[in-house]
C-alpha atoms as a printed R data frame, in Angstrom:
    type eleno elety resid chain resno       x       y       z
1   ATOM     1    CA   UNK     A     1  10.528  24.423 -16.778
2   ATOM     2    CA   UNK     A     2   6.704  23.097 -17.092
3   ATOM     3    CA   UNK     A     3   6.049  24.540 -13.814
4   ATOM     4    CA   UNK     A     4   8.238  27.039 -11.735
5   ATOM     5    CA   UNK     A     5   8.787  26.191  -7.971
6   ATOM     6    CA   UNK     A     6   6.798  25.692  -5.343
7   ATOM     7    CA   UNK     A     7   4.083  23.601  -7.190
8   ATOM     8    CA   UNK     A     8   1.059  23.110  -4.922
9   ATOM     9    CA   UNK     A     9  -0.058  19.404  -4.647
10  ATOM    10    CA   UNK     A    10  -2.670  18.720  -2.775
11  ATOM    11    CA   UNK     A    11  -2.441  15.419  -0.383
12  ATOM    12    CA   UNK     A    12  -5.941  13.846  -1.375
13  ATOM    13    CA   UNK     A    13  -6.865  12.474   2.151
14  ATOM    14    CA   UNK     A    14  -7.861  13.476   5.400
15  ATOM    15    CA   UNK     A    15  -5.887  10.789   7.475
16  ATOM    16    CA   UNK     A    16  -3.211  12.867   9.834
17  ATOM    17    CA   UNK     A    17  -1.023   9.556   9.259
18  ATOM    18    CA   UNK     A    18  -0.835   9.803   5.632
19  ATOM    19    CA   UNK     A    19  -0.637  13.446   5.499
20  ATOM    20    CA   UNK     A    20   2.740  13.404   7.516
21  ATOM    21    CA   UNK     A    21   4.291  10.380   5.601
22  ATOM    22    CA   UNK     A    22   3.710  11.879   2.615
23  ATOM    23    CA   UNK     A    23   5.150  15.575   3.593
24  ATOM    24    CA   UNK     A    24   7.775  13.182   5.314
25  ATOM    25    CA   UNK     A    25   8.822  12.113   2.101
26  ATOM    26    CA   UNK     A    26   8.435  14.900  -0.011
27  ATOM    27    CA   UNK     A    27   9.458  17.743   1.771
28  ATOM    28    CA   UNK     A    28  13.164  18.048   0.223
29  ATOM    29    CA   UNK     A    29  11.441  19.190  -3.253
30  ATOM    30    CA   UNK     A    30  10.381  22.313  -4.538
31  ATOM    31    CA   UNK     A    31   6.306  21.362  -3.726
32  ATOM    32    CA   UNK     A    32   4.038  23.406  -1.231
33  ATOM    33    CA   UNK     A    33   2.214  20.389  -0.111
34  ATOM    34    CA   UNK     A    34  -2.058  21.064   1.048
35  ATOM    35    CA   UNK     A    35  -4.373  18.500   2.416
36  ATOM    36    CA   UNK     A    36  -7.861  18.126   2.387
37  ATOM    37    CA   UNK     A    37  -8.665  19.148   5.584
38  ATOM    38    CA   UNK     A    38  -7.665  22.992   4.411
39  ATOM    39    CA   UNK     A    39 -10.899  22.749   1.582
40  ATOM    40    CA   UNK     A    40 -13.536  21.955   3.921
41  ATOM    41    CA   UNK     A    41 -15.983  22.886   0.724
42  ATOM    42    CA   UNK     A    42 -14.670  19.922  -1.439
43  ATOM    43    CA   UNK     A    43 -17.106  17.210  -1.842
44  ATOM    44    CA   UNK     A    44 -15.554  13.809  -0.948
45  ATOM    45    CA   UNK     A    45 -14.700  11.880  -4.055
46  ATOM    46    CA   UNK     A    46 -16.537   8.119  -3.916
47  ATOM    47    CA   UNK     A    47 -14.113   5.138  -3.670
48  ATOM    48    CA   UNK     A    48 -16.394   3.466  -6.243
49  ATOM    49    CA   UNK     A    49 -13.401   0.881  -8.074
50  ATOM    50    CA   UNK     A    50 -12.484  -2.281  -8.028
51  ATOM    51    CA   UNK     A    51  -8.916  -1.850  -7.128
52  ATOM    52    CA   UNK     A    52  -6.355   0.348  -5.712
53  ATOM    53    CA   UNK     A    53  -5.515   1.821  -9.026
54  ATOM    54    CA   UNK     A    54  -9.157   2.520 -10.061
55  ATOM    55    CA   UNK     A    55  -9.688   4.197  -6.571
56  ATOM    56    CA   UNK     A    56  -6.324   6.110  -6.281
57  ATOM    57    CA   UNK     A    57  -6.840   7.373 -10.475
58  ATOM    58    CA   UNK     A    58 -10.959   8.186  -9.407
59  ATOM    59    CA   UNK     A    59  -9.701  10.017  -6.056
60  ATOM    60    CA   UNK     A    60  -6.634  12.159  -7.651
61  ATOM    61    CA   UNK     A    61  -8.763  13.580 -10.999
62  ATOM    62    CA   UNK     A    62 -11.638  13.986  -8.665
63  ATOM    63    CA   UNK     A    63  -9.692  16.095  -6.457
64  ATOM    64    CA   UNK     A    64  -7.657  18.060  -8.994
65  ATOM    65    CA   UNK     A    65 -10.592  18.856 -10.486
66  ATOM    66    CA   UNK     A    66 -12.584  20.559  -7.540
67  ATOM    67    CA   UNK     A    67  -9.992  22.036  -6.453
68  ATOM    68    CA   UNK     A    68  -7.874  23.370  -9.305
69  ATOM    69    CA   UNK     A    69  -4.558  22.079  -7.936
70  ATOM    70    CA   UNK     A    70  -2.254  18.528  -9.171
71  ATOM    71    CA   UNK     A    71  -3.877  16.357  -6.558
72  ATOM    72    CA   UNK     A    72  -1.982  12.800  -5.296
73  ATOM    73    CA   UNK     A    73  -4.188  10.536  -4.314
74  ATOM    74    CA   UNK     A    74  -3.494   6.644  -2.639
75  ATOM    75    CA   UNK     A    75  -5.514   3.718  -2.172
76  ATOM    76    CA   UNK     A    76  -4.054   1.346   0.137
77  ATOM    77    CA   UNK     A    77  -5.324  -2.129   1.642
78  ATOM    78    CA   UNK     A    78  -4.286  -4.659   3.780
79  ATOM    79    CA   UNK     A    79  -4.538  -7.968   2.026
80  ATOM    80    CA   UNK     A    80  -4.588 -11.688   4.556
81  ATOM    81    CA   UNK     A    81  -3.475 -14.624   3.052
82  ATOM    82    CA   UNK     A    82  -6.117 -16.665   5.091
83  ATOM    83    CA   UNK     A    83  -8.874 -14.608   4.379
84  ATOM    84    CA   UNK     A    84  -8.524 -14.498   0.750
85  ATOM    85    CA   UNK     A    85  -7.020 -11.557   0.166
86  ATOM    86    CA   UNK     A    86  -9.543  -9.420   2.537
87  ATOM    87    CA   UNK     A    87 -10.088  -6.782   3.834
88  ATOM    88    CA   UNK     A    88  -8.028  -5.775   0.569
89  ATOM    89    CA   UNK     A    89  -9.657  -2.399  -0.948
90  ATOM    90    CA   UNK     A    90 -12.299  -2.308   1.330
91  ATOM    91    CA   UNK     A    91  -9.768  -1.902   4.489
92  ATOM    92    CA   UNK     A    92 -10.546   1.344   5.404
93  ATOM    93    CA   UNK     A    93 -14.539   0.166   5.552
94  ATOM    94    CA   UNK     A    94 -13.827  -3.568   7.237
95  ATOM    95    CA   UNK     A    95 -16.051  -4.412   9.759
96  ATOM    96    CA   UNK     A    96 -18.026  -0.875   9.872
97  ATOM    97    CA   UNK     A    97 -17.980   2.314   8.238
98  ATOM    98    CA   UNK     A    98 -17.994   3.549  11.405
99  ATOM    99    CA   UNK     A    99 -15.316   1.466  13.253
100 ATOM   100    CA   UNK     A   100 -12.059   3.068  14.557
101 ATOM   101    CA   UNK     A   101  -8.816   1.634  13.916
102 ATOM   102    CA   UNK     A   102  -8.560  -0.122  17.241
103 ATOM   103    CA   UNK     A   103 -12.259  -2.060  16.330
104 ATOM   104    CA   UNK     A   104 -10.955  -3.021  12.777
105 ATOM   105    CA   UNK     A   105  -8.247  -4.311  14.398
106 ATOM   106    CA   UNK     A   106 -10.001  -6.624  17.162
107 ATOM   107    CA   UNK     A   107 -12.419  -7.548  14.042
108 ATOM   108    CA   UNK     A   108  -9.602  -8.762  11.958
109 ATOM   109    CA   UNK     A   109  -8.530 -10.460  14.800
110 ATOM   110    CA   UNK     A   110 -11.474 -11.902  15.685
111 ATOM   111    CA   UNK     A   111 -11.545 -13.187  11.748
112 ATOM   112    CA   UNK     A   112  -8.358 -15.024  11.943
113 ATOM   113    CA   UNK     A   113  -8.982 -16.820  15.679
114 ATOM   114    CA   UNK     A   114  -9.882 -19.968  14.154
115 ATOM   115    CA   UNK     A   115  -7.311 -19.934  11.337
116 ATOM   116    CA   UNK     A   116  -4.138 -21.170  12.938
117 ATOM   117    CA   UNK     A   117  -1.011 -18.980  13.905
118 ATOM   118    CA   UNK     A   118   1.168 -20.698  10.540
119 ATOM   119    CA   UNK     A   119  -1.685 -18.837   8.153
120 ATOM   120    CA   UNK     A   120  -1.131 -15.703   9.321
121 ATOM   121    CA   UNK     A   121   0.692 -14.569   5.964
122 ATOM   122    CA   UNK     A   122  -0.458 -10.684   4.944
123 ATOM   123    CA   UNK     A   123   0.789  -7.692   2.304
124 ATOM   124    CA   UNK     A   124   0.215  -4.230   2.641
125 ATOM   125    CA   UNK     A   125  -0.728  -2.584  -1.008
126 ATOM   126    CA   UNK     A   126  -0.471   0.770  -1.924
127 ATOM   127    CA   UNK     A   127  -1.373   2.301  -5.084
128 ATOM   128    CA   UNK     A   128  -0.459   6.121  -5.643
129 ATOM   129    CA   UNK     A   129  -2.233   8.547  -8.601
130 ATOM   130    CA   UNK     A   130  -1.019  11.979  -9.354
131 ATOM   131    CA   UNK     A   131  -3.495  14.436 -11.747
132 ATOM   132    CA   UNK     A   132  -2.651  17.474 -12.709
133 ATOM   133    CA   UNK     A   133  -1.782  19.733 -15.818
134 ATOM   134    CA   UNK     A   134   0.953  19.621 -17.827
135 ATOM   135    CA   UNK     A   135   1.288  23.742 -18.387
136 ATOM   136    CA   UNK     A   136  -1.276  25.693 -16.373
137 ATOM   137    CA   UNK     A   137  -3.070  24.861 -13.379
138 ATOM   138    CA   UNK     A   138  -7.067  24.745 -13.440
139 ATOM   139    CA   UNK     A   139  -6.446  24.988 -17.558
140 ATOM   140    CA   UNK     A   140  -9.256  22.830 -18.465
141 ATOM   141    CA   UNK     A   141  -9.429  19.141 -17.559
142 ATOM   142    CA   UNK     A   142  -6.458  17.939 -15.200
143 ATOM   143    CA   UNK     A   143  -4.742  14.742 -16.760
144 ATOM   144    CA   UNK     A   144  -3.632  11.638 -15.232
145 ATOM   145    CA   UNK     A   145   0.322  12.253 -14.696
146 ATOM   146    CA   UNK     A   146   1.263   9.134 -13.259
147 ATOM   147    CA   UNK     A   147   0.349   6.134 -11.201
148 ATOM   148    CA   UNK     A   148   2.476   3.606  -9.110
149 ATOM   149    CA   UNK     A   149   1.936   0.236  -6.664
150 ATOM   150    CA   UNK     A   150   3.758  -1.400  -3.904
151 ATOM   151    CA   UNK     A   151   3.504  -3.866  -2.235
152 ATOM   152    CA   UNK     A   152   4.882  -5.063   1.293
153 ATOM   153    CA   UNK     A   153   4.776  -8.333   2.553
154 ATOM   154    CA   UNK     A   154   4.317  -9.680   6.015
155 ATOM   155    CA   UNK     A   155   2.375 -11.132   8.341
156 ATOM   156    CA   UNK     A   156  -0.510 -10.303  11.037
157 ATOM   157    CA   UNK     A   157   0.473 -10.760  14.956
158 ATOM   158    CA   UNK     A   158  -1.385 -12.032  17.311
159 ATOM   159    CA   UNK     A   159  -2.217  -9.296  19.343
160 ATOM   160    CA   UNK     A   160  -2.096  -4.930  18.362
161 ATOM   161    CA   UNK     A   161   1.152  -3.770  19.218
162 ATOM   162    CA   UNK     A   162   2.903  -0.682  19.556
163 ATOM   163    CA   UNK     A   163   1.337   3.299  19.295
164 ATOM   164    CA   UNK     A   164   3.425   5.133  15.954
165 ATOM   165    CA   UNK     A   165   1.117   3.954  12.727
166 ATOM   166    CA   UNK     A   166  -2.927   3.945  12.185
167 ATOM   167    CA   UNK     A   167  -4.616   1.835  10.642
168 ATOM   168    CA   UNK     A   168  -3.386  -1.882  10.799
169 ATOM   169    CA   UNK     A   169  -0.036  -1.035  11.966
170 ATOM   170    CA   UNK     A   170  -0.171  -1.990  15.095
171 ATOM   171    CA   UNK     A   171  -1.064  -5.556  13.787
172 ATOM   172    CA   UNK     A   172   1.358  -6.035  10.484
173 ATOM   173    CA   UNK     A   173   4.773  -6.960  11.110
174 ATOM   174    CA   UNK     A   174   6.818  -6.652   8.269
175 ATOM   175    CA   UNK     A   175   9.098  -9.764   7.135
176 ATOM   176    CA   UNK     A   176  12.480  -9.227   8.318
177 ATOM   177    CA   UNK     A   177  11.657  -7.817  11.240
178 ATOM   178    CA   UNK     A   178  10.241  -8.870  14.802
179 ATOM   179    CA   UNK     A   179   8.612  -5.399  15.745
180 ATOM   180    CA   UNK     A   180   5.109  -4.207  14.063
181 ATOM   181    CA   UNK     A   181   4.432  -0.946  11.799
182 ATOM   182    CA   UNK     A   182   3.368   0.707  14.662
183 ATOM   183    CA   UNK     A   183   6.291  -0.137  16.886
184 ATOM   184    CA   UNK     A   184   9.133   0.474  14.384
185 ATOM   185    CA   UNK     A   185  10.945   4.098  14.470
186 ATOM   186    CA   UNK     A   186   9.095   6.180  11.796
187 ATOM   187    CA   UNK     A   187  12.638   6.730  10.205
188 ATOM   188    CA   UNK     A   188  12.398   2.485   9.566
189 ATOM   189    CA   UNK     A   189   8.769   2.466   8.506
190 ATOM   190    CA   UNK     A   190   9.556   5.430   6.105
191 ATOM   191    CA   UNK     A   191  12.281   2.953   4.087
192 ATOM   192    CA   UNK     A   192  10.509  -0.110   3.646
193 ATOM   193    CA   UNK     A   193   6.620   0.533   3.846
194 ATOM   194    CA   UNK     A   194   4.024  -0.053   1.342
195 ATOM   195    CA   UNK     A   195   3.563   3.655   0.899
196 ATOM   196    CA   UNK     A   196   7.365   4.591   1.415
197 ATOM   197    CA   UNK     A   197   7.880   2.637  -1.917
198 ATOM   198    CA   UNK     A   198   5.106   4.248  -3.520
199 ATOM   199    CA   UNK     A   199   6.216   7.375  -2.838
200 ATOM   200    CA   UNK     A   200   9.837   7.057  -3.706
201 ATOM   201    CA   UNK     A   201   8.598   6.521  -7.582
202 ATOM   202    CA   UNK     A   202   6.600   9.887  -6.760
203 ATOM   203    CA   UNK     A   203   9.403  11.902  -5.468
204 ATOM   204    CA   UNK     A   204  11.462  10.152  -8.673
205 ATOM   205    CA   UNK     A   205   8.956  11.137 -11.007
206 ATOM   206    CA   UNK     A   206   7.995  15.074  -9.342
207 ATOM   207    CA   UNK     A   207  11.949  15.668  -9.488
208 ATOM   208    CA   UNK     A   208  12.067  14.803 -13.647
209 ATOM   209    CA   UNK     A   209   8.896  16.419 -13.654
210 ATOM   210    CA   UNK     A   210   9.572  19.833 -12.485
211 ATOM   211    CA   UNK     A   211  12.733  20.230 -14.416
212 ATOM   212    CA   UNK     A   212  11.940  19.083 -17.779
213 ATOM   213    CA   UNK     A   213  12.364  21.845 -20.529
C-alpha cells in the first residue's frame, strides 16, 4: 500500500455544515478525518483565485502544507442565471464579509425582486482539491493529488425555506424537486448535491488510492 490505514485528511474548512457532509460521506473508508477548527495555530489560507478550482487547489496545498497532513479542500458558489452568474466564487463574501447566512440570503433576495419569478434559474458549483504526498507525510512539498467539479442545477425560491443546510440552502431548490436544500432529508441532499457529487469522485479516487501497490 502507499499509505497504511487510517490516513489523516484534514477537512480544510471551518463550516460545521461542510465538516459533517464530508465525514457523512467518507466515513465508510479507512481515513481519520480532522478539521480546521482542531489547529487553531494554522493561518487561514487566502481565497485569492479566479475560480473554484484555483481556490479549492490554493486552499488544499496551503493547508497540507502548514499542517503536515493530505488536506481536501472545496470551493463552492452559488451561481443566478439573472444575475450573471453572481454571487458565483465570491458567495461566501456576497453582500458583506460580515453577513450571516440569513442576511446573504435576504440580499440575494433583495437582488432578484425586480427580475421576474420565470428568471429565477440558479446552479450550485462545487469544486473539490486533495494535496498530499504520495509516500510519507510532511516529506517535503505536498503535491496536488486530485481535483474534481460539480455542478447542480436549480432554481432560487421566493422566500428562505426550511432549517437542515447553511448557506443558500434554504433558498435553492433543486430541479426535480419542490422542497429546498434546506428542507430536504439530509439522506436526499447527500445523493444529489453539488458537493455530494464532488465527493463521490473523492471517495472513488481515496478507495484506488489507498490500495494501490
Amino acid at each position: 500500500m502507499i499509505l497504511p490505514p487510517p490516513v489523516e485528511i484534514l477537512i480544510a474548512t471551518h463550516n460545521r455544515g461542510k465538516i459533517r457532509e464530508v465525514r457523512d460521506q467518507l466515513h465508510s473508508l479507512p481515513v481519520k478525518l480532522r478539521h480546521l477548527n482542531e489547529f487553531p495555530l494554522v493561518s487561514t489560507v487566502a481565497e485569492l483565485g479566479k475560480t473554484y478550482r484555483e481556490n479549492a487547489v490554493l486552499k488544499a496545498l496551503g493547508y497540507a502544507t502548514q499542517t503536515g497532513r493530505c488536506a481536501l479542500a472545496d470551493d463552492s458558489g452559488l451561481e443566478v442565471d439573472a444575475l450573471a452568474g453572481a454571487p458565483g466564487v465570491h458567495s461566501a463574501r456576497f453582500g458583506n464579509a460580515n453577513f450571516s447566512d440569513r442576511d446573504r440570503n435576504q440580499a440575494l433576495l433583495a437582488k432578484l425582486s425586480d427580475k421576474g419569478d420565470a428568471k429565477r434559474d440558479a446552479s450550485f458549483i462545487c469544486c473539490m482539491a486533495l494535496a498530499g504526498w504520495q509516500v510519507a507525510p510532511g516529506a517535503g512539498k505536498p503535491q496536488l493529488l486530485m481535483v474534481t467539479e460539480a455542478k447542480c442545477d436549480g432554481s432560487i425560491a421566493l422566500h428562505a425555506r426550511g432549517t437542515n443546510g447553511f448557506g443558500f440552502d434554504p433558498l435553492f431548490v433543486p430541479d426535480g424537486y419542490v422542497a429546498t436544500f434546506a428542507e430536504l432529508p439530509l439522506e436526499v441532499k447527500a445523493k444529489i448535491s453539488h458537493r455530494a457529487q464532488a465527493l463521490a469522485v473523492v471517495r472513488e479516487f481515496l478507495s484506488c488510492w489507498m490500495t494501490q501497490t
